[in-house]
mmCIF entry with sequence, helices, sheets and N, C-alpha, C, O atoms, coordinates in Angstrom:
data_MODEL
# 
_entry.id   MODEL 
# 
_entity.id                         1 
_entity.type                       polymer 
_entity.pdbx_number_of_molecules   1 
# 
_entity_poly.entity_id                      1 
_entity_poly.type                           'polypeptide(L)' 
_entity_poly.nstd_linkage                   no 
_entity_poly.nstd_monomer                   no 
_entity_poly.pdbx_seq_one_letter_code       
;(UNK)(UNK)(UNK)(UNK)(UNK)(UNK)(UNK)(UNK)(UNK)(UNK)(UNK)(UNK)(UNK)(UNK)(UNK)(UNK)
(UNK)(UNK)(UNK)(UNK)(UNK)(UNK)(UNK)(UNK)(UNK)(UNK)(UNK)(UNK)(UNK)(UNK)(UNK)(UNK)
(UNK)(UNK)(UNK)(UNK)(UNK)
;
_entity_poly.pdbx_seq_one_letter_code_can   XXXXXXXXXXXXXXXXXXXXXXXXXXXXXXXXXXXXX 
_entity_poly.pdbx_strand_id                 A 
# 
loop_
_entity_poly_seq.entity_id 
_entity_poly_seq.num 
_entity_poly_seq.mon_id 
_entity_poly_seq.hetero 
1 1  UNK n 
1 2  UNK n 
1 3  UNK n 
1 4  UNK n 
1 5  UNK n 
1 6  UNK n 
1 7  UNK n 
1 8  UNK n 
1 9  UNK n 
1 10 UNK n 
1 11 UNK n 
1 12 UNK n 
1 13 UNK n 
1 14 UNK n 
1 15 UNK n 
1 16 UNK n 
1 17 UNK n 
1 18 UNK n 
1 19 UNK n 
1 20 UNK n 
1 21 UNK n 
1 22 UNK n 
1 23 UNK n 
1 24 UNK n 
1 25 UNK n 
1 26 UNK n 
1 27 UNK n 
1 28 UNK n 
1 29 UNK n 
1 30 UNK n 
1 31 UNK n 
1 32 UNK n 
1 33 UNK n 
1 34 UNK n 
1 35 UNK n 
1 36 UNK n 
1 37 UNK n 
# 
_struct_asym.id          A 
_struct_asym.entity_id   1 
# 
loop_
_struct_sheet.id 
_struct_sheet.type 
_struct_sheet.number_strands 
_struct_sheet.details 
AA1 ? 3 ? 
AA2 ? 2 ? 
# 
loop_
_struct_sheet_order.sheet_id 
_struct_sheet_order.range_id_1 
_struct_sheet_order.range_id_2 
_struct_sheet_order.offset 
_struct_sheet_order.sense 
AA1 1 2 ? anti-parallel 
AA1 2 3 ? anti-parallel 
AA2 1 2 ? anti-parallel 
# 
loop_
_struct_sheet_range.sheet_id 
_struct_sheet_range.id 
_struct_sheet_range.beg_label_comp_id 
_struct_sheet_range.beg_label_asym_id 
_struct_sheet_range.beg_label_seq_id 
_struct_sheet_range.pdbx_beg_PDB_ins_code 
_struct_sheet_range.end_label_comp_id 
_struct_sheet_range.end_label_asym_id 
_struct_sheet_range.end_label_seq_id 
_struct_sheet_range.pdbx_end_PDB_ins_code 
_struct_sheet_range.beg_auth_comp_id 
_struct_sheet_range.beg_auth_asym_id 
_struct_sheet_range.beg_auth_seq_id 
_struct_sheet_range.end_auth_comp_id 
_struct_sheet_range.end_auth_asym_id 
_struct_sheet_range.end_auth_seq_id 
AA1 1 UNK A 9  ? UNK A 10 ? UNK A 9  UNK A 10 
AA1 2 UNK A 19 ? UNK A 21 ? UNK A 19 UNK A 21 
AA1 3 UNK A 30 ? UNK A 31 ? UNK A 30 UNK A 31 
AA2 1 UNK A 16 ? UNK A 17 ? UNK A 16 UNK A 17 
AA2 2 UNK A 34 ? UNK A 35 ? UNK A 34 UNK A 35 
# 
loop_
_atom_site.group_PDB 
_atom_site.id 
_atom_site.type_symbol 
_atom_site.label_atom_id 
_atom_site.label_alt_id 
_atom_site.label_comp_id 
_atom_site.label_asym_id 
_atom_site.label_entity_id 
_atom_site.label_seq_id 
_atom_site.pdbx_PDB_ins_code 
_atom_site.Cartn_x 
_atom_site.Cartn_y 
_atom_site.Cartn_z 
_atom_site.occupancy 
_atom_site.B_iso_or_equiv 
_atom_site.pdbx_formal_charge 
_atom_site.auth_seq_id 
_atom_site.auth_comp_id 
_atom_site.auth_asym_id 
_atom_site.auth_atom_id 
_atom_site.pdbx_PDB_model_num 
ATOM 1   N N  . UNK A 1 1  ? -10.539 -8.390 -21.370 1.00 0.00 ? 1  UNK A N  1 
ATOM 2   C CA . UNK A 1 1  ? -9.749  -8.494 -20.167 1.00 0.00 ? 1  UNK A CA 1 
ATOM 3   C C  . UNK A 1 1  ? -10.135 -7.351 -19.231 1.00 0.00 ? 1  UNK A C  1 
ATOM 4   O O  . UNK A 1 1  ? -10.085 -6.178 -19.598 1.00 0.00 ? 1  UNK A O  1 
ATOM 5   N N  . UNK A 1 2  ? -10.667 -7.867 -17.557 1.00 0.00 ? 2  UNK A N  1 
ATOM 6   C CA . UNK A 1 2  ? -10.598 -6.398 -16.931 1.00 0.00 ? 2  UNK A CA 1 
ATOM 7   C C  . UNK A 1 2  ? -9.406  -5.678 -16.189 1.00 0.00 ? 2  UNK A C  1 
ATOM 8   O O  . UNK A 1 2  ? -8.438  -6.053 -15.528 1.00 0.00 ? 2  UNK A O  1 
ATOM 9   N N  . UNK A 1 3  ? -9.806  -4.746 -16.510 1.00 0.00 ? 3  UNK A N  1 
ATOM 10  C CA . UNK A 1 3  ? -9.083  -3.486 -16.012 1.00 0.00 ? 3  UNK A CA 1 
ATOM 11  C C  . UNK A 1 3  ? -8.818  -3.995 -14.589 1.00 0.00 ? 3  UNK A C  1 
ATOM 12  O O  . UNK A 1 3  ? -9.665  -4.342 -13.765 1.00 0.00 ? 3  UNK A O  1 
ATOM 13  N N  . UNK A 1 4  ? -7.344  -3.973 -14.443 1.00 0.00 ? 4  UNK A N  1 
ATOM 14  C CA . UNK A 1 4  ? -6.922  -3.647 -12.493 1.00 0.00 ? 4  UNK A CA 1 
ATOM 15  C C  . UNK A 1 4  ? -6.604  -2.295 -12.148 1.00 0.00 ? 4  UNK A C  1 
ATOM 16  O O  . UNK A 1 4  ? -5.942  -1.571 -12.891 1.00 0.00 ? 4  UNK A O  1 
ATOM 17  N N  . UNK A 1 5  ? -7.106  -1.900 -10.930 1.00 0.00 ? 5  UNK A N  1 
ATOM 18  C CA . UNK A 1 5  ? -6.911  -0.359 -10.920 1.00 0.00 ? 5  UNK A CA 1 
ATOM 19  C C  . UNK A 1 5  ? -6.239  -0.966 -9.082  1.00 0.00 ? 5  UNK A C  1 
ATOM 20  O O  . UNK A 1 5  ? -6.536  -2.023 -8.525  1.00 0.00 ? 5  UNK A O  1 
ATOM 21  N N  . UNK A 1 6  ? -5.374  0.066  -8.591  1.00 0.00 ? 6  UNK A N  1 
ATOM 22  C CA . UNK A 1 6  ? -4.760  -0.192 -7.689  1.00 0.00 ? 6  UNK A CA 1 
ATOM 23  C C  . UNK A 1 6  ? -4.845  1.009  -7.336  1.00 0.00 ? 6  UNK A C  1 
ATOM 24  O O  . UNK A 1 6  ? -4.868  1.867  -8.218  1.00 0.00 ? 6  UNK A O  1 
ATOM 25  N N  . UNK A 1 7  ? -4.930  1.469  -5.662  1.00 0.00 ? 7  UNK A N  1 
ATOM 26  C CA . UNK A 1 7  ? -4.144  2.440  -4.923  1.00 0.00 ? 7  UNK A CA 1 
ATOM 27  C C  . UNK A 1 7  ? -2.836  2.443  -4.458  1.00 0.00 ? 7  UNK A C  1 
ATOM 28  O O  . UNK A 1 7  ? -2.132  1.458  -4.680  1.00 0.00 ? 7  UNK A O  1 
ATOM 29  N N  . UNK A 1 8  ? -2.463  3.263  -3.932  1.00 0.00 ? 8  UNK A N  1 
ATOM 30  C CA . UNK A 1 8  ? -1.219  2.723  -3.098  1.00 0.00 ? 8  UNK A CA 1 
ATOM 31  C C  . UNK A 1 8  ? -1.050  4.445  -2.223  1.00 0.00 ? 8  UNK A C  1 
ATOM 32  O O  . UNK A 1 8  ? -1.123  5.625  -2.568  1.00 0.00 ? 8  UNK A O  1 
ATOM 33  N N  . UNK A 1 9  ? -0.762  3.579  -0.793  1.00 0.00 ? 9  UNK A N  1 
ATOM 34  C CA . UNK A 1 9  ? -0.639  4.689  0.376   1.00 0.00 ? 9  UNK A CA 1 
ATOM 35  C C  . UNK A 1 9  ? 0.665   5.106  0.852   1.00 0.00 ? 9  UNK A C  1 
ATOM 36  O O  . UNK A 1 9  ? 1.248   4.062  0.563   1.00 0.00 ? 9  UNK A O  1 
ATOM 37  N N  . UNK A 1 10 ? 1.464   5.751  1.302   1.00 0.00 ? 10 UNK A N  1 
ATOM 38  C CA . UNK A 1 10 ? 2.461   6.058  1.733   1.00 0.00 ? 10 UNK A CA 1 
ATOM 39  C C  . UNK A 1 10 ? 2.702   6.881  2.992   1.00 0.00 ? 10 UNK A C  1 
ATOM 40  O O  . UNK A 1 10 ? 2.435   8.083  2.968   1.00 0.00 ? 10 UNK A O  1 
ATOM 41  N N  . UNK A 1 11 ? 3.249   6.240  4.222   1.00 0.00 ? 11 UNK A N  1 
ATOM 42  C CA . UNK A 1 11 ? 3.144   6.932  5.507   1.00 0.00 ? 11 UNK A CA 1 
ATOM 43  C C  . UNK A 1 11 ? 4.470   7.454  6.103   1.00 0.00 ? 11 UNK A C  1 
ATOM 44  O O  . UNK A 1 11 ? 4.508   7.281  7.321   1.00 0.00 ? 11 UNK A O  1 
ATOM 45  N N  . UNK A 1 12 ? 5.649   8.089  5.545   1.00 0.00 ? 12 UNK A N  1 
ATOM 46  C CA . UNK A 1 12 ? 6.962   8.324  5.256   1.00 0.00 ? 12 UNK A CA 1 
ATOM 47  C C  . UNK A 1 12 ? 7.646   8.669  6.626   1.00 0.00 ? 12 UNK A C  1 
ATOM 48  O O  . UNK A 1 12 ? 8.857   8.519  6.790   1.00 0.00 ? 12 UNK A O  1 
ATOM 49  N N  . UNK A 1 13 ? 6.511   9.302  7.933   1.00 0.00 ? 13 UNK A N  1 
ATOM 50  C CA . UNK A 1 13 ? 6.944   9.783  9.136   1.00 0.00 ? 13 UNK A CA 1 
ATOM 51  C C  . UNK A 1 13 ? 7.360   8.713  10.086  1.00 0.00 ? 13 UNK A C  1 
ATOM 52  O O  . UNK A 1 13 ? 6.708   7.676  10.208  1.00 0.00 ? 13 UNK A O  1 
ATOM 53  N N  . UNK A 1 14 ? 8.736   9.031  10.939  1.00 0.00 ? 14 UNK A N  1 
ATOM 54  C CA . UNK A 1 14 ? 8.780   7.895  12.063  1.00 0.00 ? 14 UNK A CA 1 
ATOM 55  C C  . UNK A 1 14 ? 9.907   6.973  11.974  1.00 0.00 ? 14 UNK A C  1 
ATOM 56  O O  . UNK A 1 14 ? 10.847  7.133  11.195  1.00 0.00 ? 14 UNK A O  1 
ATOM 57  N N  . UNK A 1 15 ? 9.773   5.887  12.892  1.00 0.00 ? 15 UNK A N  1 
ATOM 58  C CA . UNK A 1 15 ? 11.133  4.979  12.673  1.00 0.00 ? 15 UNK A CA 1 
ATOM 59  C C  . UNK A 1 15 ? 10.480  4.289  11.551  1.00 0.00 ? 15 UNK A C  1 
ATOM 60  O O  . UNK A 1 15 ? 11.478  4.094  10.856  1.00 0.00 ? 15 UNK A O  1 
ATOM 61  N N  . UNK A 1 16 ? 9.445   3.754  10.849  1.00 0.00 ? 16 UNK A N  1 
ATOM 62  C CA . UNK A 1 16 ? 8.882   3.154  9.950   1.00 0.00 ? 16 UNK A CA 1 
ATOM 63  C C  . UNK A 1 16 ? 8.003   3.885  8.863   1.00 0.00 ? 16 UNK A C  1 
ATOM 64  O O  . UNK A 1 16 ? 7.101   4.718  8.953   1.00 0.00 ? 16 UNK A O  1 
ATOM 65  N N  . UNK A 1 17 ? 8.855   3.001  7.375   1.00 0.00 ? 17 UNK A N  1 
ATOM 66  C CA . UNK A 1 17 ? 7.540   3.601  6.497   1.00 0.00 ? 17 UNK A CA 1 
ATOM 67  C C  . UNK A 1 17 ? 6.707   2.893  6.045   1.00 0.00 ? 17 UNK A C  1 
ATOM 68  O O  . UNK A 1 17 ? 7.140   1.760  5.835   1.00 0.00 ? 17 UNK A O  1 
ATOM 69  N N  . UNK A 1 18 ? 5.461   3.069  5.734   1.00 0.00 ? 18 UNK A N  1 
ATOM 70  C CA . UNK A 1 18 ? 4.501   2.184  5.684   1.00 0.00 ? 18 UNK A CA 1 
ATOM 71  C C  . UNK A 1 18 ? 3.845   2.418  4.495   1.00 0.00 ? 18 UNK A C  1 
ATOM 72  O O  . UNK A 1 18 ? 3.370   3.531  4.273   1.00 0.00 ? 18 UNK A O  1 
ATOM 73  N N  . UNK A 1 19 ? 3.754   1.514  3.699   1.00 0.00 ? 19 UNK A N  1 
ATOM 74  C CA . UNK A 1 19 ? 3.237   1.193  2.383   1.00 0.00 ? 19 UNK A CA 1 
ATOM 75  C C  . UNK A 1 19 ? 1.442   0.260  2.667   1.00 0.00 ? 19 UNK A C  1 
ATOM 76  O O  . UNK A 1 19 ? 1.229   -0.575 3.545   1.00 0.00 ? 19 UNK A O  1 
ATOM 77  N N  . UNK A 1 20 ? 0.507   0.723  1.709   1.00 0.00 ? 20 UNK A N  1 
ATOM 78  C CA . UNK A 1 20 ? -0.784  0.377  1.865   1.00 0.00 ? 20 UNK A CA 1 
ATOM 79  C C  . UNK A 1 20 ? -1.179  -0.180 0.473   1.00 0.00 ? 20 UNK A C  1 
ATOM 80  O O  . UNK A 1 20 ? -1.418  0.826  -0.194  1.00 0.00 ? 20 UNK A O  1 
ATOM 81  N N  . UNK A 1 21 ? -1.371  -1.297 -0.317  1.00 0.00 ? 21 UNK A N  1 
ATOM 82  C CA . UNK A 1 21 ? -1.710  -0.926 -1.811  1.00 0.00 ? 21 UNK A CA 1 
ATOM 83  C C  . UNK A 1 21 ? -3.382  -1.756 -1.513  1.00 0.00 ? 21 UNK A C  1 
ATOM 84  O O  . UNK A 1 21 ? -3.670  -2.757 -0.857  1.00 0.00 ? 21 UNK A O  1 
ATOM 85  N N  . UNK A 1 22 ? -3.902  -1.170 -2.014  1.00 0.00 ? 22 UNK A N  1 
ATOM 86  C CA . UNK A 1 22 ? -5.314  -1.426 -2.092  1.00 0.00 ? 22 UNK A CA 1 
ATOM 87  C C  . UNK A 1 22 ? -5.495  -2.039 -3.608  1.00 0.00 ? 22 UNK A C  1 
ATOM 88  O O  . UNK A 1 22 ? -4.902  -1.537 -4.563  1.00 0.00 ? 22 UNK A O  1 
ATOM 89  N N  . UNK A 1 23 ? -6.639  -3.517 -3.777  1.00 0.00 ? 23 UNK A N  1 
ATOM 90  C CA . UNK A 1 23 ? -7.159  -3.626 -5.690  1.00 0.00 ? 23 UNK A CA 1 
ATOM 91  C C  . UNK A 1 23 ? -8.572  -3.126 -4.839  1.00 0.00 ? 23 UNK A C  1 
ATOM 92  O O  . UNK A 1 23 ? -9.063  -3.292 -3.723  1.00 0.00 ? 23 UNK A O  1 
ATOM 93  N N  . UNK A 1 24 ? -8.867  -2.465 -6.005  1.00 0.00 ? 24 UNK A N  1 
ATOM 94  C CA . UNK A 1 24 ? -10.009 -1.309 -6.057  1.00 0.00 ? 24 UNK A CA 1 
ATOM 95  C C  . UNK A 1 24 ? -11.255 -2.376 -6.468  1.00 0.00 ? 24 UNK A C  1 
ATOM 96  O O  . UNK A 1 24 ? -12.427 -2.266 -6.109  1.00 0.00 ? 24 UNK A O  1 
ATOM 97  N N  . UNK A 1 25 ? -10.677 -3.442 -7.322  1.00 0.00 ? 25 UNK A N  1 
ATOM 98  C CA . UNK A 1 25 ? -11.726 -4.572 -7.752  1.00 0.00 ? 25 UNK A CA 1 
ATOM 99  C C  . UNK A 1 25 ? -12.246 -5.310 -6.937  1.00 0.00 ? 25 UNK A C  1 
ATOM 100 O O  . UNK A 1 25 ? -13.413 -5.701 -6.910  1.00 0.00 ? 25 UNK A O  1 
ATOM 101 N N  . UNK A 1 26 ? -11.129 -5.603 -6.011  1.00 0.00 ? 26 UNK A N  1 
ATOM 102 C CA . UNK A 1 26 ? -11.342 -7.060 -5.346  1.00 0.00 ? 26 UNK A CA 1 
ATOM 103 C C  . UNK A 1 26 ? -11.424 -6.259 -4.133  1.00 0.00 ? 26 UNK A C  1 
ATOM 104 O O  . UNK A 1 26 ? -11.605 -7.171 -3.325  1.00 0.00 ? 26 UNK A O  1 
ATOM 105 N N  . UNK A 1 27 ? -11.419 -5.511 -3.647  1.00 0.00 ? 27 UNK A N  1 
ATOM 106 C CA . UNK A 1 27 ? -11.040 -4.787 -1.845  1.00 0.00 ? 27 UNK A CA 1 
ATOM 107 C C  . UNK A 1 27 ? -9.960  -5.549 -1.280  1.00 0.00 ? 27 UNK A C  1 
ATOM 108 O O  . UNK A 1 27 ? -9.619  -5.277 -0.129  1.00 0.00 ? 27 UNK A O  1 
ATOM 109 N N  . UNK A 1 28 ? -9.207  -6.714 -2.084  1.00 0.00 ? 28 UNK A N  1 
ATOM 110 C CA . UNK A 1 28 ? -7.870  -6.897 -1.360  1.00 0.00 ? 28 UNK A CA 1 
ATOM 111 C C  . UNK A 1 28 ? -6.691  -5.953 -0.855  1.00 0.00 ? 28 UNK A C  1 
ATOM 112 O O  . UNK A 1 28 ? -5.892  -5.411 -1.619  1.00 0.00 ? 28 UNK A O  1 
ATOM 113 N N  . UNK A 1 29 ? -6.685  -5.837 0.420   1.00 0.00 ? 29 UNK A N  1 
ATOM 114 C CA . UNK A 1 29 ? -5.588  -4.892 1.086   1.00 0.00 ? 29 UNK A CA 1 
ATOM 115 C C  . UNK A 1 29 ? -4.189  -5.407 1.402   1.00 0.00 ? 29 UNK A C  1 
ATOM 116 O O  . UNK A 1 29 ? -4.241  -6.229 2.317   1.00 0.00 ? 29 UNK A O  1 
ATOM 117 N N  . UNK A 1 30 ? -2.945  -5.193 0.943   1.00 0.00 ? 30 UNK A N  1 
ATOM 118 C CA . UNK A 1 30 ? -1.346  -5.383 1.570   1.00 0.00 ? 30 UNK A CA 1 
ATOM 119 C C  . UNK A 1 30 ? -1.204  -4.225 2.191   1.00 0.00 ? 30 UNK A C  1 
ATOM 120 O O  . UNK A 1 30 ? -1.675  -3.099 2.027   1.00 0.00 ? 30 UNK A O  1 
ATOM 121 N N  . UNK A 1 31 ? -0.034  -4.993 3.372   1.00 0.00 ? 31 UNK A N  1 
ATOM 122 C CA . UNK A 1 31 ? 0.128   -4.099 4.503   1.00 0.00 ? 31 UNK A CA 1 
ATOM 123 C C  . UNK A 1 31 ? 1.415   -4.189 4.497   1.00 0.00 ? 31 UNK A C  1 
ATOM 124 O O  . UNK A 1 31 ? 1.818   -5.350 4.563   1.00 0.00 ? 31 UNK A O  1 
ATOM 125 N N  . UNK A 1 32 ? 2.538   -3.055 4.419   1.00 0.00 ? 32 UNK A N  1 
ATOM 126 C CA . UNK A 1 32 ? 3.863   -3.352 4.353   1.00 0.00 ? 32 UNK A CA 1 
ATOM 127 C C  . UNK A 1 32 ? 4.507   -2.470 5.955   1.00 0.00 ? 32 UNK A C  1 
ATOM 128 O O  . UNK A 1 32 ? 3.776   -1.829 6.710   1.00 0.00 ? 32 UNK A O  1 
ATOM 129 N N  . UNK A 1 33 ? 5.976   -2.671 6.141   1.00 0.00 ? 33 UNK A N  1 
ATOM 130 C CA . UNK A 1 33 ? 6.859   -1.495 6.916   1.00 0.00 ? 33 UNK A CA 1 
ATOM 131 C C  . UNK A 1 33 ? 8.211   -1.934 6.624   1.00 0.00 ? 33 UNK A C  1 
ATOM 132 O O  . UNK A 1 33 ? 8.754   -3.039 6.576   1.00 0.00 ? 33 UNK A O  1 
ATOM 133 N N  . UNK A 1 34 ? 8.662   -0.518 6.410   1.00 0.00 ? 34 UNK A N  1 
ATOM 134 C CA . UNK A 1 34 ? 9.898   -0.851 6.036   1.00 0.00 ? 34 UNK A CA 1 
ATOM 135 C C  . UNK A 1 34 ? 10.909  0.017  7.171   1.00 0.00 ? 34 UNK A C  1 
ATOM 136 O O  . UNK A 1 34 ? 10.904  1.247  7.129   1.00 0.00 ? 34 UNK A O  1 
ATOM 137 N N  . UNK A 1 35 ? 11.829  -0.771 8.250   1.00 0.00 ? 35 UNK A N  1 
ATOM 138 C CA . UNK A 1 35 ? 12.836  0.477  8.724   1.00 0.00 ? 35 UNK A CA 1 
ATOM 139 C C  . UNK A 1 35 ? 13.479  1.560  7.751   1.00 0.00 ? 35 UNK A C  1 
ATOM 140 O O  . UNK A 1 35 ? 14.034  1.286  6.687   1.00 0.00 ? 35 UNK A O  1 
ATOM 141 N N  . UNK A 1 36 ? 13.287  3.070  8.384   1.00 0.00 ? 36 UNK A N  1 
ATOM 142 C CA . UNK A 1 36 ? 13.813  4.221  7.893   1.00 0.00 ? 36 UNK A CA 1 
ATOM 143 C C  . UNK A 1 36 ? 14.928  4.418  8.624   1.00 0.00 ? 36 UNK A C  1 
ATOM 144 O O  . UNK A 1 36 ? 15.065  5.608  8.905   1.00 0.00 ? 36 UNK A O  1 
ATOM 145 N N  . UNK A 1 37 ? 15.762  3.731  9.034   1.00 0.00 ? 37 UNK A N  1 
ATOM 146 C CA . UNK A 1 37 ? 16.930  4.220  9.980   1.00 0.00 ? 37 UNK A CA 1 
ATOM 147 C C  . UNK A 1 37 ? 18.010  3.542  10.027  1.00 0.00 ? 37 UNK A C  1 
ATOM 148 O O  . UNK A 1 37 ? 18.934  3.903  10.756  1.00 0.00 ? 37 UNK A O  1 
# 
């Protein structure tokens, strides 16, 4: 079975936080925002 290896980004400043998770295998990118307020 292969290995999934994932990143994941975090942008915490602002009216929005923003989440990035990268598969390191596939170069598939998610793009999130979440209101901080």
């Amino acid at each position: 079975m292969a290995e999934k290896t994932y990143r994941l980004g975090c942008d915490i400043g602002g009216t929005f936080t923003d989440f990035v998770l990268l598969n390191d295998a596939t170069g598939e990118i998610h793009i999130n925002k979440c209101l901080t307020t």
